[in-house]
C-alpha positions as CSV (number, residue, x, y, z in Angstrom):
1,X,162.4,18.8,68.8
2,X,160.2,18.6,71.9
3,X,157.4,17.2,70.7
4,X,159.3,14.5,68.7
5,X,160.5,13.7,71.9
6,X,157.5,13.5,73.9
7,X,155.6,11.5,71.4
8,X,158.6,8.9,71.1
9,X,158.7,9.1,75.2
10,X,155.4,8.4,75.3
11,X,155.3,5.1,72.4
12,X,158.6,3.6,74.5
13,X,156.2,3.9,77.6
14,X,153.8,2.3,76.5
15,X,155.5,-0.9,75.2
16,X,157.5,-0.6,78.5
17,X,153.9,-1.6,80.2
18,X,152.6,-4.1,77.3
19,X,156.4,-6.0,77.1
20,X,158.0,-5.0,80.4
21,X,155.4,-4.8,82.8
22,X,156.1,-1.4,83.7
23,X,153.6,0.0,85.2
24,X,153.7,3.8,83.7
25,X,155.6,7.0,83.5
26,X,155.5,10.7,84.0
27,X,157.0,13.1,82.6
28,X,157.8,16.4,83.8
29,X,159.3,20.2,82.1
30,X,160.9,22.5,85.1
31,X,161.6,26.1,84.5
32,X,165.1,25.7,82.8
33,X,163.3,23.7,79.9
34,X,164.5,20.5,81.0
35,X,162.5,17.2,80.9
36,X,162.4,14.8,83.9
37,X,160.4,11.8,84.2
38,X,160.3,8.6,86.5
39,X,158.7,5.3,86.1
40,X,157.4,2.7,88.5
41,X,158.0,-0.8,88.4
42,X,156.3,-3.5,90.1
43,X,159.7,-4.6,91.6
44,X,163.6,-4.4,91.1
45,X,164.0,-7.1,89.5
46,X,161.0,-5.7,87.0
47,X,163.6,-3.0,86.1
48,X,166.4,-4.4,86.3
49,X,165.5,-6.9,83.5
50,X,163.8,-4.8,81.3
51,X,164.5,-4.5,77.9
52,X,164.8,-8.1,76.9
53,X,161.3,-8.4,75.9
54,X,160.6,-5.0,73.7
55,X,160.2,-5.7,70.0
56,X,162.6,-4.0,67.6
57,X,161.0,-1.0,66.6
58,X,161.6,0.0,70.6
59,X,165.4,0.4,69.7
60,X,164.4,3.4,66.7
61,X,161.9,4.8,69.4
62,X,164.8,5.1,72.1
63,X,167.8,6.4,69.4
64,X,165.0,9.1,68.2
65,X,164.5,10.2,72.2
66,X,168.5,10.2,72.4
67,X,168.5,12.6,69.0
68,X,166.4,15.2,70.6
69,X,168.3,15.5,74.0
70,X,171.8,17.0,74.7
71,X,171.9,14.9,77.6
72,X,170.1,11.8,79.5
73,X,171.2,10.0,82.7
74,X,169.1,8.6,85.6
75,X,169.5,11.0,88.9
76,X,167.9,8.4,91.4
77,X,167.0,4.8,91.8
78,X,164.3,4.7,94.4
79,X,162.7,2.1,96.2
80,X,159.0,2.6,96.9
81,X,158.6,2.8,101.2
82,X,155.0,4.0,100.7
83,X,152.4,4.9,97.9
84,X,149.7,7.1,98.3
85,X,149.2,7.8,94.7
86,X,145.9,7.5,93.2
């Protein structure tokens, strides 16, 4: 089911930025198999809000992600000190 997964991943990101104003996600696979990704935000508040604003077919995109993982949890909430990305 990993690429239903990483196809619904990357629809719910991408209404995340048009709805949310996220500003993106990566997604990562380490050696075990298992998927890790982080987001960015243009502030706490950003995050902390989301959701409200996604239309309904988010809430299928998100149960489909759920169906394909044994697991899913956030690790870390991070503030950004300094970016360098590009």
């Amino acid at each position: 089911m990993e690429e239903t997964f990483i196809q619904a991943w990357k629809s719910l990101t991408e209404l995340i930025a048009q709805y949310e104003g996220g500003l993106g996600s990566r997604l990562h696979k380490n050696q075990r198999g298992e998927f890790i990704a982080y987001a960015q935000w243009p502030n706490r508040a950003a995050w902390e809000n989301s959701g409200v604003n996604l239309p309904h077919q988010s809430q299928s995109i998100r149960q489909t992600m759920r169906d394909c993982c044994y697991e899913v949890n956030t690790q870390h909430e991070l503030d950004v000190v300094t970016n360098l990305l590009i």
